[in-house]
VEXTORVEX-986714 format. One line per 3 residues: number of its first residue (from 1); their letters; for each residue x, y, z of C-alpha. Coordinates in steps of 0.1 Angstrom, whole numbers. Each point is the difference from the previous one (the first is absolute). Layout:
REM residues N
NUM	a	X Y Z | ...
***
This chain:
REM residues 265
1	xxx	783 -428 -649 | 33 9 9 | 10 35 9
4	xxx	42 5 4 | -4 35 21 | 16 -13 28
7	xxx	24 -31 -1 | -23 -36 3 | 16 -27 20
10	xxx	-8 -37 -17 | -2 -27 27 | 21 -32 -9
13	xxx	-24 -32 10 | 22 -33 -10 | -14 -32 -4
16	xxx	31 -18 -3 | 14 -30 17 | 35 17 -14
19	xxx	2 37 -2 | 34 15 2 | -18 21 37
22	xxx	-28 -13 12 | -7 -34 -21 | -25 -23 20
25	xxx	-10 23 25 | -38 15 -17 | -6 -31 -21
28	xxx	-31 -11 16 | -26 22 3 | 0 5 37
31	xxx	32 15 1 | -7 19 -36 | -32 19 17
34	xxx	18 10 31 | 29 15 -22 | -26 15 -19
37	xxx	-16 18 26 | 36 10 12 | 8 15 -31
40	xxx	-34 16 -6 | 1 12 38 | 30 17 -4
43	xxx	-9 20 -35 | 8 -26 -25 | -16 17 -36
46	xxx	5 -35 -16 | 1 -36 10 | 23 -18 -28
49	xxx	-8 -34 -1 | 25 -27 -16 | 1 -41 4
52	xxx	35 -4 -18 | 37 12 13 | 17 21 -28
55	xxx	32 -3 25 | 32 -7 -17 | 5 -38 -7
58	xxx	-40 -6 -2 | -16 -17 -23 | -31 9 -20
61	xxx	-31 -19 13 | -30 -13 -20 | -32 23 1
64	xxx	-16 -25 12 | 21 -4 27 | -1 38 7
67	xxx	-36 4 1 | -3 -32 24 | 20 24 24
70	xxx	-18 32 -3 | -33 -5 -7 | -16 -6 34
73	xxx	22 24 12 | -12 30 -25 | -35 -12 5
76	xxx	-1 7 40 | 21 31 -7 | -24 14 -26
79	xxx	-30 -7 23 | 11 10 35 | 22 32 -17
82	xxx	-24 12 -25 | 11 31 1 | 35 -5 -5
85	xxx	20 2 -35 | 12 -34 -12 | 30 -8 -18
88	xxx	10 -32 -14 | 36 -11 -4 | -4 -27 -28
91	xxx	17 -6 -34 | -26 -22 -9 | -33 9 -20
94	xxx	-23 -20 17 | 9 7 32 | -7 40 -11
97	xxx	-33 -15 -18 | -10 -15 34 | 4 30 22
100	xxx	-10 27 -19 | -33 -19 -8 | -2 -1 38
103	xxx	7 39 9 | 41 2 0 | 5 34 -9
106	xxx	34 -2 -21 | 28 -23 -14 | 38 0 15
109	xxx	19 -19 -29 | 40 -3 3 | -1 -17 -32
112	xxx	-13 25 -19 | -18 -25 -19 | 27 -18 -11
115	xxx	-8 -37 21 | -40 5 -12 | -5 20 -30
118	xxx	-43 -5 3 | 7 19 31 | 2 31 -20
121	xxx	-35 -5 -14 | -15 -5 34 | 15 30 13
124	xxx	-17 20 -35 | -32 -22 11 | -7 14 32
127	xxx	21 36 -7 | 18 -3 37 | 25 21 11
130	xxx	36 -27 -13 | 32 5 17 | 28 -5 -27
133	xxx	30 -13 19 | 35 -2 -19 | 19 -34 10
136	xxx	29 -11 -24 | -5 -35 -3 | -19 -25 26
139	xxx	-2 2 38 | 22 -38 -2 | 30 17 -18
142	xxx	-6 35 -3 | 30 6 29 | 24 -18 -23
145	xxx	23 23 -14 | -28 32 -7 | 18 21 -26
148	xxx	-13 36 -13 | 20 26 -20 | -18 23 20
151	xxx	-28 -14 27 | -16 35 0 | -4 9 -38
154	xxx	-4 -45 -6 | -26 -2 22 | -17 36 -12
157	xxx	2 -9 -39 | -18 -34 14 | -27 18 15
160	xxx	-5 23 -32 | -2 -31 -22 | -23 -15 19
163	xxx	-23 28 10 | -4 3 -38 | -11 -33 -4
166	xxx	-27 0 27 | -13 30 -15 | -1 -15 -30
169	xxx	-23 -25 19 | -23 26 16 | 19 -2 33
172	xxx	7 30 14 | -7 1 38 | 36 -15 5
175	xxx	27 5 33 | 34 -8 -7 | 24 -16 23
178	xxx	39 4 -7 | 0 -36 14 | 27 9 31
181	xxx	18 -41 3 | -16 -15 -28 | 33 -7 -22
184	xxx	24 29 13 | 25 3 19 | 6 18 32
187	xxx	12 31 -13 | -18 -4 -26 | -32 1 21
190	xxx	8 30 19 | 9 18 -33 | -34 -8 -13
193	xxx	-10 15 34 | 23 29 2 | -15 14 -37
196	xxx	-35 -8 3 | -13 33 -6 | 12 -11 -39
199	xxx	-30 -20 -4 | -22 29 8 | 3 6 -38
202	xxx	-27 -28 -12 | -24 16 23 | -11 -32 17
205	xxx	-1 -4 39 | 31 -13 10 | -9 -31 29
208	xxx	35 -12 21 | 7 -32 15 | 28 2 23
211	xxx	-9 -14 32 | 22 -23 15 | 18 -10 -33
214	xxx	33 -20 3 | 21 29 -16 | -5 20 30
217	xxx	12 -33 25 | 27 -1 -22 | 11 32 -8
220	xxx	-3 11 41 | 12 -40 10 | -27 -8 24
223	xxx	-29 -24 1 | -36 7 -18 | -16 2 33
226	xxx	20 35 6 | -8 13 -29 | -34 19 9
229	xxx	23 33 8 | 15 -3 -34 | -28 -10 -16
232	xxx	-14 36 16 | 28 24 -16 | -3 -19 -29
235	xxx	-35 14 -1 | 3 36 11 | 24 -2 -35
238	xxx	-24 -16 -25 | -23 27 13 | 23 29 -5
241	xxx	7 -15 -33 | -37 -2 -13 | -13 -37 13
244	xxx	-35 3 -1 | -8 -32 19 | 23 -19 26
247	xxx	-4 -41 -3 | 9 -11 39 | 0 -23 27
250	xxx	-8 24 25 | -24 20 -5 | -2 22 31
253	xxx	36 11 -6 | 1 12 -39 | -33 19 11
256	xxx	24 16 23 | 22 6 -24 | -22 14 -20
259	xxx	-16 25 26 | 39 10 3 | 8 8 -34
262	xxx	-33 22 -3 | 13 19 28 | 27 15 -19
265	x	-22 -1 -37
***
């Protein structure tokens, strides 16, 4: 379903009220179809769809909750975009259940299964493509005091472990996501950035979600709003360094980007 021989750029759609970017701007379904034809107009691959904020601080919301937010919204988006690859940003099992039953094309978990375990046997269910995201701790404390020996060999020795145990559970289609300000630090992000080409050894495509994150604001000292030319670099980086797919809030620009980097490749 997915073919990596060019660079794929994944659409963010947040249904949020409180999303560290855009939180309460898509979440009603007005809004969320004209962003969706935005994105998709300006070569989206994939449209990832999430109803929780993972920001730091936030607070894990009931799947019931969750699926309140999204389902209309991934309804209207599966029937007006048929054509377009779904993801959906959930750690919760039956909020996976519900969409893959209604034509969502893969799961974006930054849990990794570790909030939902029955998650895992809906992903083996309906054999979808599962990103694997590594996140020390939860999105309400995971910025407190992150501590590694090594972010670059922790984080890879995570992935192997865990790679095992999906196989172990006939799930193989899997993406990883180094998890770039889920429980690191600056430099530690942009270390995990700097030797991404390491994770080329589990033979997995590599997805990168960079766009807009707070350790660029902080690390440069301006506001989120300024960081789309960042945000850009960032990306012409990942690619050089073997991201596979690009997780942004502006699509038309990391397309760009990408267009750039093939240039020279």
């Amino acid at each position: 379903m997915l073919s990596f021989d060019s660079p794929l750029v994944m659409g963010i759609l947040n249904l949020t009220p409180d999303s560290f970017y855009d939180g309460g701007v898509y979440n009603n379904v007005e809004n969320a179809l004209i962003q969706t034809q935005k994105m998709i107009s300006e070569g989206a691959d994939i449209i990832d769809i999430g109803g929780m904020s993972s920001r730091p601080g936030a607070e894990i919301i009931s799947k019931h909750k969750e699926l309140d937010r999204i389902k209309e919204v991934f309804l209207k988006i599966r029937q007006n975009f048929p054509e377009v690859l779904i993801s959906i940003d959930t750690v919760h099992s039956n909020v996976a259940e519900f969409c893959l039953e209604n034509d969502a094309d893969f799961i974006n978990d930054i849990s990794s299964s570790s909030i939902d375990p029955e998650l895992i046997k809906v992903v083996s269910k309906y054999q979808c493509p599962y990103v694997l995201m590594h996140m020390q701790n939860l999105p309400e404390n995971m910025q407190d005091q992150p501590s590694y020996e090594n972010v670059t060999m922790d984080v890879l020795k995570y992935f192997i472990n865990k790679l095992s145990e999906l196989k172990a559970k006939n799930i193989h289609n899997v993406i990883i996501d180094v998890g770039f300000g889920f429980g690191k630090t600056v430099d530690q992000n942009f270390q995990l950035l700097s030797e991404l080409s390491v994770f080329k050894v589990l033979e997995k495509p590599i997805l990168l979600g960079v766009s807009r994150k707070s350790s660029i604001s902080k690390l440069l000292n301006i506001q989120k709003e300024d960081t789309l030319p960042a945000t850009t670099a960032l990306h012409l980086k990942a690619l050089e360094n073997g991201a596979n797919i690009l997780r942004v809030h502006d699509v038309r620009e990391a397309k760009q980007a990408i267009k750039l980097y093939q240039q020279f490749n």
